[in-house]
gemmi code that builds the backbone of each chain (N, CA, C; Angstrom):
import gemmi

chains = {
    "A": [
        ("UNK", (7.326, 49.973, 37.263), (6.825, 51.066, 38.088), (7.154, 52.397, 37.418)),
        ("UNK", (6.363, 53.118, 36.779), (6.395, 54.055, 36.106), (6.069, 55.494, 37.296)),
        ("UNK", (7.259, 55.656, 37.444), (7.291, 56.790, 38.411), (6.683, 58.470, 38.016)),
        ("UNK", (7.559, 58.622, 36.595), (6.301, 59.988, 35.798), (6.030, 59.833, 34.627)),
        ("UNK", (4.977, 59.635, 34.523), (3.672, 59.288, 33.264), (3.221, 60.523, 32.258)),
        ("UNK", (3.628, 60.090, 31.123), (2.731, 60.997, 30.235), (1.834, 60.330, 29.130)),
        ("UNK", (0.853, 60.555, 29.795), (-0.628, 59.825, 28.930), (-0.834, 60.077, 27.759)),
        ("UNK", (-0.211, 61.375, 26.711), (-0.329, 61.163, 25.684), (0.774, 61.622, 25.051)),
        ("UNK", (0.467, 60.121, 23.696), (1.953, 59.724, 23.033), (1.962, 60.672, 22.094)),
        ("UNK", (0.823, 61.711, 21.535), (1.146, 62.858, 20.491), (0.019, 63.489, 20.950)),
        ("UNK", (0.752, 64.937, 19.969), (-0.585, 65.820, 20.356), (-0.145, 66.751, 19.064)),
        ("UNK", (-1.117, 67.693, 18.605), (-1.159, 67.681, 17.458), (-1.824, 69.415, 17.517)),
        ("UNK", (-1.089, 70.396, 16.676), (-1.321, 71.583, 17.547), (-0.744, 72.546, 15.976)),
        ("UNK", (-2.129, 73.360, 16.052), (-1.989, 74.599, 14.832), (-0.590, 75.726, 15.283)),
        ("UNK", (-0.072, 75.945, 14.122), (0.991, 77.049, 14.624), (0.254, 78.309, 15.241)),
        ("UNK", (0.961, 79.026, 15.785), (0.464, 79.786, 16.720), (-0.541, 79.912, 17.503)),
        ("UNK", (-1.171, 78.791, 17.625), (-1.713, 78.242, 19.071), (-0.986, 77.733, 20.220)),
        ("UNK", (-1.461, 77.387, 21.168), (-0.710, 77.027, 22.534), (-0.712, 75.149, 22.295)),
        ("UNK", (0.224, 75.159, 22.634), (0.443, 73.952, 22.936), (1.087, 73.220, 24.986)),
        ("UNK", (-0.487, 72.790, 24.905), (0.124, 71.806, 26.625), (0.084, 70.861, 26.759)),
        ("UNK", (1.464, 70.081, 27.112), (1.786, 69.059, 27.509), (1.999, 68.528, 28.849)),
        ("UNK", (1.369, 67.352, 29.198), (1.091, 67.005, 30.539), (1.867, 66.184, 30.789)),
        ("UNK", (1.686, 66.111, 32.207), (3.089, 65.374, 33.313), (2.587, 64.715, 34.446)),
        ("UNK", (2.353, 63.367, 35.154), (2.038, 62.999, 36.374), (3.306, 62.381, 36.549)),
        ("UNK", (3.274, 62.250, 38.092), (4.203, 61.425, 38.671), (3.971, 61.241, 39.770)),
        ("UNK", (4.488, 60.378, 40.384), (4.132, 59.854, 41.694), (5.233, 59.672, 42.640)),
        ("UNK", (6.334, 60.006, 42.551), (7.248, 59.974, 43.964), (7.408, 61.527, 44.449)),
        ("UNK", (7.176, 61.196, 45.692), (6.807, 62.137, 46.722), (8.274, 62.775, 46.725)),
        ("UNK", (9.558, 62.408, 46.674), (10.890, 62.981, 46.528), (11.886, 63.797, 45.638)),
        ("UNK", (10.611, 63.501, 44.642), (11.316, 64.692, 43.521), (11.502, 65.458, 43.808)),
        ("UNK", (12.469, 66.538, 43.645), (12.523, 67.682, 44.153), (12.729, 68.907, 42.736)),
        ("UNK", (12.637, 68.343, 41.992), (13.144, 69.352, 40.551), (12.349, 68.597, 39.589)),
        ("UNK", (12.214, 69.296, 38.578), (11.295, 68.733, 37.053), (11.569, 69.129, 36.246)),
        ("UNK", (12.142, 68.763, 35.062), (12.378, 69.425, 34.160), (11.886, 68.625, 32.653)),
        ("UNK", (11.786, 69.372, 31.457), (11.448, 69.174, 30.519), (12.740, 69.322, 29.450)),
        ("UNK", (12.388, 67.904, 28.535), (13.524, 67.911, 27.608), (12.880, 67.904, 26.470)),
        ("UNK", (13.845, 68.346, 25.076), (13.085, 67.946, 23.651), (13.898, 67.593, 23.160)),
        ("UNK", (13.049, 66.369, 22.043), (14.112, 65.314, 21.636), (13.954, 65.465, 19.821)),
        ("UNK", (14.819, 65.745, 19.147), (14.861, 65.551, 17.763), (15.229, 63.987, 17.691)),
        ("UNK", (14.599, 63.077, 16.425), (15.430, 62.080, 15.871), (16.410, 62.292, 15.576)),
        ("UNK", (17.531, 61.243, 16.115), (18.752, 60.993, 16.212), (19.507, 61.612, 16.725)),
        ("UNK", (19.068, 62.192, 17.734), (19.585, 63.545, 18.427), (19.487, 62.863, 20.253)),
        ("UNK", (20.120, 63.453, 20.870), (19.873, 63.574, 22.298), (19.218, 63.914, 22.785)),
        ("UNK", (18.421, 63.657, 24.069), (17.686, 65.052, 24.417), (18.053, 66.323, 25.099)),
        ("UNK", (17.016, 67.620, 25.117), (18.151, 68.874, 24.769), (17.470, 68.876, 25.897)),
        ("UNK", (17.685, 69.531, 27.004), (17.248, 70.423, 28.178), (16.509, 72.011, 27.637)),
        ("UNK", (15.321, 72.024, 28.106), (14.407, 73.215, 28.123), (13.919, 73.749, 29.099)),
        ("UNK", (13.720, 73.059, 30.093), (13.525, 74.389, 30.898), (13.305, 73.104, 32.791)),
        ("UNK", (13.274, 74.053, 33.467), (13.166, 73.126, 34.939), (12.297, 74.104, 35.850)),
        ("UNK", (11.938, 73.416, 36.932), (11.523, 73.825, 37.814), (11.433, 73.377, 39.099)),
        ("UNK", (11.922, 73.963, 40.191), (12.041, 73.540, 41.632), (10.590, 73.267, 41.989)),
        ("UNK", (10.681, 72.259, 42.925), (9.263, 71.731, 43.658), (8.850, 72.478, 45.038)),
        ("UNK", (9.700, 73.750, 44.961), (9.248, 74.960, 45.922), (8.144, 75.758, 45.030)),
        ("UNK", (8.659, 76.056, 43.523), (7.957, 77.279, 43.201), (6.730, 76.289, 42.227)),
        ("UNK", (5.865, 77.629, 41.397), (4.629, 76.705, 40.938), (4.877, 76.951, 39.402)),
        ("UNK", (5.833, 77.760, 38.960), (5.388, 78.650, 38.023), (7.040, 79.255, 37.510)),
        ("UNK", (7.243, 78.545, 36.167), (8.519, 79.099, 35.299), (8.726, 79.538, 34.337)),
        ("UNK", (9.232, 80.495, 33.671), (8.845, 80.909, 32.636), (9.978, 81.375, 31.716)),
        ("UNK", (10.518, 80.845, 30.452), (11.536, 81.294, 29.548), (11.089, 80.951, 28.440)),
        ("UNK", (10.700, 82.767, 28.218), (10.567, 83.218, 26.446), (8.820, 82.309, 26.004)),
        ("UNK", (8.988, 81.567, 25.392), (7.779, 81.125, 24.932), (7.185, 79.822, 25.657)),
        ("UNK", (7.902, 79.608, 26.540), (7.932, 78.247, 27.299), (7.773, 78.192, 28.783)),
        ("UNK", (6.170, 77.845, 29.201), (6.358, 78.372, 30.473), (5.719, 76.644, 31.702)),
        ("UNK", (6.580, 76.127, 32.169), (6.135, 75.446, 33.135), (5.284, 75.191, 34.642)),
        ("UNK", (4.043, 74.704, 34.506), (3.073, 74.886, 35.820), (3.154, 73.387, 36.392)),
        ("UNK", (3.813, 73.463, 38.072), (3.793, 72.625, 38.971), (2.737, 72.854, 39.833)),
        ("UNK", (1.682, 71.574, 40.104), (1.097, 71.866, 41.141), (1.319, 70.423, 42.038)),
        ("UNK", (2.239, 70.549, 43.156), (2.216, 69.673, 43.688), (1.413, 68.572, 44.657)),
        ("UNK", (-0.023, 69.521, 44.887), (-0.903, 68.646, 45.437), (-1.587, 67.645, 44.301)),
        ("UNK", (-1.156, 67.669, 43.412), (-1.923, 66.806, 42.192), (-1.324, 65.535, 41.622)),
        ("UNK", (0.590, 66.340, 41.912), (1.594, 65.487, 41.316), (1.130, 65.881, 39.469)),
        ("UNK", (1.432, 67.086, 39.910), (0.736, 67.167, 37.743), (1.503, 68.437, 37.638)),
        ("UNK", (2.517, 68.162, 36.401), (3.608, 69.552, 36.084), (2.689, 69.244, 34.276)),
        ("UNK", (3.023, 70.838, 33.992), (2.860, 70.846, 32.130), (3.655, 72.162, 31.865)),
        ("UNK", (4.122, 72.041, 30.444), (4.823, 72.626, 29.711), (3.545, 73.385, 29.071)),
        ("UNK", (3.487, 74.701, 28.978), (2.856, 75.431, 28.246), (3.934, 75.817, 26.980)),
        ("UNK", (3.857, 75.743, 25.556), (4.399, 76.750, 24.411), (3.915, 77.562, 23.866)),
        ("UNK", (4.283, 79.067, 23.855), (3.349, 80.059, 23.133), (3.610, 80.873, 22.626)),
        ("UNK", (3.769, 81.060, 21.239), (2.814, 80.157, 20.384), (3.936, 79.428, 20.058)),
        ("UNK", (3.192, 78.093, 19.305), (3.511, 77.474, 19.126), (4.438, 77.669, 17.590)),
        ("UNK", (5.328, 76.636, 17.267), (6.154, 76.796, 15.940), (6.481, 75.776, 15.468)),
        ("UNK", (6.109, 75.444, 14.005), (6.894, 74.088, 13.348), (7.872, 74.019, 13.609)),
        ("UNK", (8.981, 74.344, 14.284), (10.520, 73.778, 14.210), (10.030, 73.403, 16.017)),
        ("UNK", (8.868, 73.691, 17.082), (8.725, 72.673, 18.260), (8.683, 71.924, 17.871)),
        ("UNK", (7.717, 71.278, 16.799), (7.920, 69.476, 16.547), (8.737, 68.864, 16.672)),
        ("UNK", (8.609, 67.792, 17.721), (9.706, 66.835, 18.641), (9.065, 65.891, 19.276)),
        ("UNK", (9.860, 65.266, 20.275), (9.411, 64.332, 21.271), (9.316, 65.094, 22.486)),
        ("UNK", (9.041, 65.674, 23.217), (8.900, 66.266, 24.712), (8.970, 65.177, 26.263)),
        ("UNK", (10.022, 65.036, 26.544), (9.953, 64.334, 27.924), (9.671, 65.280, 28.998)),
        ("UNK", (9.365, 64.774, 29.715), (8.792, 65.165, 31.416), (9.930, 64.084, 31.876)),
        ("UNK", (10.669, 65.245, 32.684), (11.441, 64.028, 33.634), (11.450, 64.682, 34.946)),
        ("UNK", (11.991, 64.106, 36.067), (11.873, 64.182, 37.397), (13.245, 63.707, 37.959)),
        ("UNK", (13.336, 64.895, 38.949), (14.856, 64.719, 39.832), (15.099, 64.176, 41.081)),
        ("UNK", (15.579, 63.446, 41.496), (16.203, 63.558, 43.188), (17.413, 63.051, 43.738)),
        ("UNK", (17.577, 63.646, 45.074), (19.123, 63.039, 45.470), (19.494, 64.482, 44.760)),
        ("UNK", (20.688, 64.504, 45.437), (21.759, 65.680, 45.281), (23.043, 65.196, 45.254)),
        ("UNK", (23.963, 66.321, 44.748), (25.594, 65.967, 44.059), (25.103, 64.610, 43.446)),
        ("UNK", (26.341, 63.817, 43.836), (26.139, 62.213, 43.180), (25.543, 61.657, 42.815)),
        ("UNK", (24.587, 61.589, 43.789), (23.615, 60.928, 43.827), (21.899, 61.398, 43.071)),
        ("UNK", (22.752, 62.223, 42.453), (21.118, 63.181, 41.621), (20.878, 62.367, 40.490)),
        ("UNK", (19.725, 61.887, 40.637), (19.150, 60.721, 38.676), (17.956, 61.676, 38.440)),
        ("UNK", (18.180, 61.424, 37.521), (16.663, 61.939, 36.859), (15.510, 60.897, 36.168)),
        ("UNK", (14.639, 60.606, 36.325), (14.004, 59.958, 36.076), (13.179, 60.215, 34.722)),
        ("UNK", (12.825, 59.724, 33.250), (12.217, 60.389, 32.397), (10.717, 59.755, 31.929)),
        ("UNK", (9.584, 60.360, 31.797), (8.683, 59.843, 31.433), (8.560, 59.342, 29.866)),
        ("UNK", (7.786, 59.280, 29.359), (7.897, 58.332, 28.153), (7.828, 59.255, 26.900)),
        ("UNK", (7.327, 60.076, 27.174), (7.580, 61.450, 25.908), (6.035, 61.268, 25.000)),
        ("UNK", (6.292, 62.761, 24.823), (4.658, 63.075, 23.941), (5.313, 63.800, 22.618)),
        ("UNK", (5.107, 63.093, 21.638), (5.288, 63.273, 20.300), (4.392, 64.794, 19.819)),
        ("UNK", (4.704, 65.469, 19.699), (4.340, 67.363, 19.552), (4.557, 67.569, 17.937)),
        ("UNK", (3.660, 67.745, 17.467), (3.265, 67.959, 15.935), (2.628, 69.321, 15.474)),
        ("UNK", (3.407, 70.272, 14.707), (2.924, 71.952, 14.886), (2.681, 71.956, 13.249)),
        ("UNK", (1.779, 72.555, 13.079), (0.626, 72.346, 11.357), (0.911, 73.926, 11.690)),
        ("UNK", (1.845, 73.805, 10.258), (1.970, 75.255, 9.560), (0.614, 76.223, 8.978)),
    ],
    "B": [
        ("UNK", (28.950, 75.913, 21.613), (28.127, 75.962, 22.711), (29.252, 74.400, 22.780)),
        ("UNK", (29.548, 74.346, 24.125), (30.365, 73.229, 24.429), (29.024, 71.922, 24.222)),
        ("UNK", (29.481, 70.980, 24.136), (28.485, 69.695, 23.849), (29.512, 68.583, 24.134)),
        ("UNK", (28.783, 67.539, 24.144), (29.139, 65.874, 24.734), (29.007, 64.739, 23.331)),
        ("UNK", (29.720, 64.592, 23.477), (30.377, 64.075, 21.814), (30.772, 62.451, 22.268)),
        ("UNK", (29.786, 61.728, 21.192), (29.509, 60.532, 21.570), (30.363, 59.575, 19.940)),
        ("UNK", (31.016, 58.687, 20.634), (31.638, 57.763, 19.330), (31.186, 56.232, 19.531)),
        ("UNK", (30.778, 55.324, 18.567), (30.507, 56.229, 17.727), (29.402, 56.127, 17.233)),
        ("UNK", (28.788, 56.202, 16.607), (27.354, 56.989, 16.071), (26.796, 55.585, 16.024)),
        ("UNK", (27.318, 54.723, 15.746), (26.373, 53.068, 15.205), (27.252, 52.404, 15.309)),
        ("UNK", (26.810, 51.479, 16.215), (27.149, 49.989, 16.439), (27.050, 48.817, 15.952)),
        ("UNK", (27.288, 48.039, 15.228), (27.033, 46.803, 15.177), (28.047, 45.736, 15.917)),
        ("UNK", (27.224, 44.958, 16.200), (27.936, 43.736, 17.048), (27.284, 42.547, 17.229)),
        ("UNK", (28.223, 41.369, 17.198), (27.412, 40.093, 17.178), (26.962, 39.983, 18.840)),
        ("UNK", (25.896, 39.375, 18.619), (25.488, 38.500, 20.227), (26.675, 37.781, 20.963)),
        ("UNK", (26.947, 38.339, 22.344), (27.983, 37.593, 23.216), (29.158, 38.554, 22.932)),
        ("UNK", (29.486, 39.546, 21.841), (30.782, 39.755, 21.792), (30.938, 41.158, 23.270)),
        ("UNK", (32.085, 41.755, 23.486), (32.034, 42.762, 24.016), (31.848, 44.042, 23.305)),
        ("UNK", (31.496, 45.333, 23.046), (31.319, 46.437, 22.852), (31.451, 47.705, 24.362)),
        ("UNK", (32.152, 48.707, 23.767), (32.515, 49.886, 24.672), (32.185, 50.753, 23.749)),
        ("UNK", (31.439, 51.399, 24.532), (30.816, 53.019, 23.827), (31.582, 54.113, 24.683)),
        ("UNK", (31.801, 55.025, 23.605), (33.069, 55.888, 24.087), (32.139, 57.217, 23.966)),
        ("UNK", (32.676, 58.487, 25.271), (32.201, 60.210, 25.456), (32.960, 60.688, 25.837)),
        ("UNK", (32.979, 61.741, 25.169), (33.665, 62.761, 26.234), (32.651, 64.071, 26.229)),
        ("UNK", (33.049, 63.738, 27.488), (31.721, 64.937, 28.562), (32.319, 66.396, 28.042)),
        ("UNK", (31.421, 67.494, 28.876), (31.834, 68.645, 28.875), (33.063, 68.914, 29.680)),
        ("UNK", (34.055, 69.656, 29.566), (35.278, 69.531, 30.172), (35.106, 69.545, 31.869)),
        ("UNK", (34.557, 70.863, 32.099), (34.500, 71.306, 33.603), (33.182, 70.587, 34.212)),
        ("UNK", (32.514, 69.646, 33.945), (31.546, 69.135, 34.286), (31.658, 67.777, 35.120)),
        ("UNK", (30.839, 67.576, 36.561), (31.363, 66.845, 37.198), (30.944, 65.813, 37.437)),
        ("UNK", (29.884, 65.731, 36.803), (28.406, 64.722, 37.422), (28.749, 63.757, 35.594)),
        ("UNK", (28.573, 62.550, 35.560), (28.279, 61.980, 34.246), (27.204, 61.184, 34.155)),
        ("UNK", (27.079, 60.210, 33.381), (25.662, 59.357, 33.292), (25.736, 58.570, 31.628)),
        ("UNK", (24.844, 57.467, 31.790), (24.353, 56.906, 30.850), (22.933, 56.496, 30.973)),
        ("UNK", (22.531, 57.161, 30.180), (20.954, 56.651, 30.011), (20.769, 55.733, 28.667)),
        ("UNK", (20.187, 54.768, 28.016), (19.883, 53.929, 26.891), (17.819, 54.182, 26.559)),
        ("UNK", (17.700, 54.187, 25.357), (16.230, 54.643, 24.926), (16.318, 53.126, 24.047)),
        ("UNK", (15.576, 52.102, 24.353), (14.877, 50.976, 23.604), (13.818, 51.797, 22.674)),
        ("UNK", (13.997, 51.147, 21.357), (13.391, 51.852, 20.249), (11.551, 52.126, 20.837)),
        ("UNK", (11.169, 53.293, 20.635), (9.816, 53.241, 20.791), (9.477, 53.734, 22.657)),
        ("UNK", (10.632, 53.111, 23.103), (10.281, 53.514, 25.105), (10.870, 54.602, 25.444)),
        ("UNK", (10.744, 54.993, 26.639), (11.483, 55.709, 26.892), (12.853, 55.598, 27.613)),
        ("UNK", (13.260, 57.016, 27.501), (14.878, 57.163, 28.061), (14.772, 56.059, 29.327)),
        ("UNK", (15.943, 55.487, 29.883), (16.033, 54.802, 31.351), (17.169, 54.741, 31.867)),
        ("UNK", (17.551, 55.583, 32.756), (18.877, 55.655, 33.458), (19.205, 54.383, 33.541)),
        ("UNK", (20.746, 54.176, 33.345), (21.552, 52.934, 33.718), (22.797, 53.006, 35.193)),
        ("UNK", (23.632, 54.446, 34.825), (24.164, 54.604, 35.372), (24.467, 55.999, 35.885)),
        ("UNK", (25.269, 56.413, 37.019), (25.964, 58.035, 37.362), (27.126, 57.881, 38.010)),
        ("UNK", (27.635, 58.752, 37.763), (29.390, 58.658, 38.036), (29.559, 59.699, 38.557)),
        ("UNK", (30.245, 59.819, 39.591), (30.888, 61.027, 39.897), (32.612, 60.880, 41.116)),
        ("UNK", (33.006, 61.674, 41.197), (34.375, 61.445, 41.603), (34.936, 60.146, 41.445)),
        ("UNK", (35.506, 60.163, 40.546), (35.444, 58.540, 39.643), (34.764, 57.240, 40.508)),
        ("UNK", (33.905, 57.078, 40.655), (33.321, 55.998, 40.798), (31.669, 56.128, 41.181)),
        ("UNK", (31.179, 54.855, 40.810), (29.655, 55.230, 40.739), (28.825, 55.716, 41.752)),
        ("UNK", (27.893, 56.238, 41.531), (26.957, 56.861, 42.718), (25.897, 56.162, 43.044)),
        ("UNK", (24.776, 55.686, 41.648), (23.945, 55.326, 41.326), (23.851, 53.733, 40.053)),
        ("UNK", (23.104, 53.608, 40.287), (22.929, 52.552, 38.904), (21.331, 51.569, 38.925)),
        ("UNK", (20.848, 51.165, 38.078), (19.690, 50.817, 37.784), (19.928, 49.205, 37.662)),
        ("UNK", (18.611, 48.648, 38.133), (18.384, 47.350, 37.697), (19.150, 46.963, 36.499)),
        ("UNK", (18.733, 47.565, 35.302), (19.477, 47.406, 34.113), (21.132, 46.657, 34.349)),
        ("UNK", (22.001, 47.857, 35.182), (23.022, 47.840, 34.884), (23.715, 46.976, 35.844)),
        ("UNK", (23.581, 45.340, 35.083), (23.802, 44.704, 36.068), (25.706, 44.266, 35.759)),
        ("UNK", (26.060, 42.718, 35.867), (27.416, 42.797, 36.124), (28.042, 42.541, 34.395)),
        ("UNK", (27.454, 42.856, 33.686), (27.181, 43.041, 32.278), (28.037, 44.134, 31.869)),
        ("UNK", (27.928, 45.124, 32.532), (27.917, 46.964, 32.406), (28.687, 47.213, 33.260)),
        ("UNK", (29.604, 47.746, 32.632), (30.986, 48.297, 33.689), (31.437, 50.151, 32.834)),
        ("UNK", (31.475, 50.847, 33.829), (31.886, 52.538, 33.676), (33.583, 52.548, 33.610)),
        ("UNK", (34.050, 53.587, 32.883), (35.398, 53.992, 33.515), (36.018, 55.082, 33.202)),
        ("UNK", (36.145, 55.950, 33.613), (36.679, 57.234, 32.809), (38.469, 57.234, 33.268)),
        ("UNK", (39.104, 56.793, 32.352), (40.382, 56.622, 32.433), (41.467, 57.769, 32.252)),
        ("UNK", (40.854, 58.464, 31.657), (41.976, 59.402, 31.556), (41.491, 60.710, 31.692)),
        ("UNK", (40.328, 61.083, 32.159), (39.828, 62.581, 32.964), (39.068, 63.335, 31.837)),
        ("UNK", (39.103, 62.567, 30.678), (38.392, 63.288, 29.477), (37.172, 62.395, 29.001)),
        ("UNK", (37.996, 61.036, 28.760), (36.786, 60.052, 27.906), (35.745, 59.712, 29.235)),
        ("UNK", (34.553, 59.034, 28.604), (33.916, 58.125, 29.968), (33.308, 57.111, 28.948)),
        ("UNK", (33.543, 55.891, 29.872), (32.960, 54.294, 28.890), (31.998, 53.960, 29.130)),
        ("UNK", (31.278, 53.529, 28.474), (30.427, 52.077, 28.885), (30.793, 50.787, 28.174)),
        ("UNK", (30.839, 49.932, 29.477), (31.424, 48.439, 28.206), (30.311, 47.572, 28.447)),
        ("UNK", (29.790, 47.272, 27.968), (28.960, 45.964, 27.802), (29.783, 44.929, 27.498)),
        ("UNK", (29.548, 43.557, 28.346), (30.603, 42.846, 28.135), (30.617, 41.416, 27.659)),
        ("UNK", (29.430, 41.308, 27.342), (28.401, 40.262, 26.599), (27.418, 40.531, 26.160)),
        ("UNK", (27.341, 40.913, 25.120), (26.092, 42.048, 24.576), (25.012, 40.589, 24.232)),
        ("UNK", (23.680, 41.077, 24.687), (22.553, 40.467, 24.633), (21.926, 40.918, 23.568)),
        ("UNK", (20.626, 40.476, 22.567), (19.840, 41.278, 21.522), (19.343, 42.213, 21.958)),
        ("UNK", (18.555, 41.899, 23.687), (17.910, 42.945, 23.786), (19.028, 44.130, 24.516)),
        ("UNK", (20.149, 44.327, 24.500), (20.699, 45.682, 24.766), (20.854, 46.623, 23.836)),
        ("UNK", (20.254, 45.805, 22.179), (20.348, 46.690, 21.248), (19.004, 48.089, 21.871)),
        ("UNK", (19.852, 49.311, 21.383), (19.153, 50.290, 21.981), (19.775, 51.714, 21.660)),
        ("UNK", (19.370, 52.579, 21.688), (20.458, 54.328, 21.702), (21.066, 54.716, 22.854)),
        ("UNK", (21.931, 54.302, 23.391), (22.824, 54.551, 24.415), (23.122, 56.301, 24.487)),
        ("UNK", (22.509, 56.930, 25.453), (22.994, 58.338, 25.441), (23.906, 58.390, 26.769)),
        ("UNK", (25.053, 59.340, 26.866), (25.752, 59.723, 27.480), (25.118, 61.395, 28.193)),
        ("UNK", (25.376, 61.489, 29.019), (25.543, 62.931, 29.787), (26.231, 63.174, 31.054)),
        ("UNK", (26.233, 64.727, 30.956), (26.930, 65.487, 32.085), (26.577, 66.374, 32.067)),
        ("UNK", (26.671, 66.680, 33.775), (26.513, 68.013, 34.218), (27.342, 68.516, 35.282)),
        ("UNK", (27.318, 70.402, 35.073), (27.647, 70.882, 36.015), (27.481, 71.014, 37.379)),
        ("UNK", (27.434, 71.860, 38.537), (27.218, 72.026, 39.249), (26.176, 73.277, 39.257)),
        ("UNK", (25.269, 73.159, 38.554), (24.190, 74.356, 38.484), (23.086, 73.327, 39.372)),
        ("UNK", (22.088, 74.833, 39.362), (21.136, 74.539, 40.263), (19.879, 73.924, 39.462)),
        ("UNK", (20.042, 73.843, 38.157), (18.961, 73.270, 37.473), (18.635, 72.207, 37.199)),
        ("UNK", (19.412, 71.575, 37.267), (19.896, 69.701, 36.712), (19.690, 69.532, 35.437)),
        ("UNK", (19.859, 70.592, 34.779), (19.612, 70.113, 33.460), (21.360, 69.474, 32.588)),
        ("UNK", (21.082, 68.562, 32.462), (22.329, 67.614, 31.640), (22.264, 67.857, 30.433)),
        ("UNK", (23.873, 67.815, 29.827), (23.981, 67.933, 28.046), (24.040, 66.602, 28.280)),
        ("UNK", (23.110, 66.058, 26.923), (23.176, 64.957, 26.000), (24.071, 64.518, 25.087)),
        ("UNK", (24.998, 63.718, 25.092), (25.572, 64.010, 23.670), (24.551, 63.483, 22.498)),
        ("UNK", (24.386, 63.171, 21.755), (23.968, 62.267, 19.983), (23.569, 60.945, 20.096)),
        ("UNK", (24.147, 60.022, 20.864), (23.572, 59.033, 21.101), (24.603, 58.135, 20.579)),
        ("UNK", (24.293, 56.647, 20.483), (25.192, 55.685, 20.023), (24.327, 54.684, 19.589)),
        ("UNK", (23.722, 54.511, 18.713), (23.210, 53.150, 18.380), (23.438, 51.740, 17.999)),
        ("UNK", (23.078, 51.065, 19.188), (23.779, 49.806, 19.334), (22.833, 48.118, 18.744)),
        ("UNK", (23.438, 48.333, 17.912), (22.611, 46.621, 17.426), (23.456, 45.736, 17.717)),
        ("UNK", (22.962, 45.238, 18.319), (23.295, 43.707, 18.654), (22.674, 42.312, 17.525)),
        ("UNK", (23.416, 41.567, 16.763), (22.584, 40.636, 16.167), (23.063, 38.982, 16.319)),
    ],
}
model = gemmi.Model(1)
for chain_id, residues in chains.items():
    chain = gemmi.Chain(chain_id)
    for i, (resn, *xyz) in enumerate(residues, 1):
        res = gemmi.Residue()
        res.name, res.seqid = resn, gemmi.SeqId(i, " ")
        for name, pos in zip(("N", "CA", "C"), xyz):
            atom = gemmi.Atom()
            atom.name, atom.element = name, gemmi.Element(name[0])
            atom.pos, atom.b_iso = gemmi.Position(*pos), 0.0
            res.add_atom(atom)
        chain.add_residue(res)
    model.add_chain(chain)
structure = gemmi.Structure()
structure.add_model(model)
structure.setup_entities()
């Protein structure tokens, strides 16, 4: 049961163009979303979040759009930069203190052509 | 920048033996976790910890998988009959008490099982 889905496994994007990456999910309880980027052999890093009150986040070149009647969040980058090239997860939150998991979608491989 | 420091970097281990993957979290951080990435899938929560004992835990983490943070710094995971398929990148995290949920990652641990 794949709770948040990202339909594509790369995407492939000129430098200083925009790059958007998409997000579905389907539990009605999320309450937070956030986006991670993943280098090989690395962890994934935390980039940016957004509460399932507001629609709209924005830090520096990186701006996140929730629309919750759709169940569809995306990461906007702008512009884009060879050192974004990564893995990008979409993950999803719920439960509070303790009990907070995050759930991660499967990641979209982000490729920036110098 | 404080970070979550994972030991140790690569695993090897025969089928059936035990293995413990060792972290230490961010100091003041209260929330912990283990997530594992099967080569190619994505991230999948296993476990969450908080006021020493668990909160949460996944199908995965069945009576196989045991947590323990013993001395207020490290936090474990022991696998206690390692299977082939638990070979995988075992990531560790923690977080504060912010409003974002965003978790440090440490590096990961890569675990072969053969």
């Amino acid at each position: 049961d794949q709770q948040v889905k990202q339909n594509s496994p790369s995407l492939s994007v000129q430098e200083g163009r925009i790059s958007i990456l998409n997000c579905d999910y389907t539990n009605s309880m999320f309450d937070y979303f956030l986006w991670y980027k993943k280098y090989p052999a690395e962890g994934p890093t935390f980039l940016i979040s957004i509460s399932s009150i507001k629609d709209k986040n924005e830090d520096g070149r990186f701006t996140v759009f929730l629309n919750k009647s759709a169940k569809h969040l995306s990461l906007h980058i702008v512009p884009s930069q060879p050192g974004d090239s990564a893995v990008y997860f979409c993950a999803a939150s719920e439960g509070s203190g303790g009990y907070q998991k995050v759930t991660f979608g499967t990641g979209t491989k982000l490729q920036v052509i110098p | 920048e404080p970070e979550v420091t994972q030991t140790p970097s690569h695993q090897v281990t025969q089928m059936g033996q035990e293995v413990i993957l060792r972290c230490v979290p961010i100091s003041n951080h209260l929330y912990f976790y283990w997530y594992r990435q099967i080569l190619g899938q994505k991230v999948e929560f296993l476990v969450s910890f908080y006021n020493n004992e668990i909160s949460e835990k996944s199908e995965i983490f069945d009576d196989q998988f045991s947590v323990e943070r013993p001395d207020g710094s490290n936090f474990t995971l022991k696998i206690r009959s390692t299977k082939l398929e638990d070979s995988a990148m075992y990531f560790c995290a923690s977080r504060g008490d912010t409003a974002n949920y965003g978790y440090t990652f440490g590096s990961g641990t890569r675990l072969t099982v053969v």
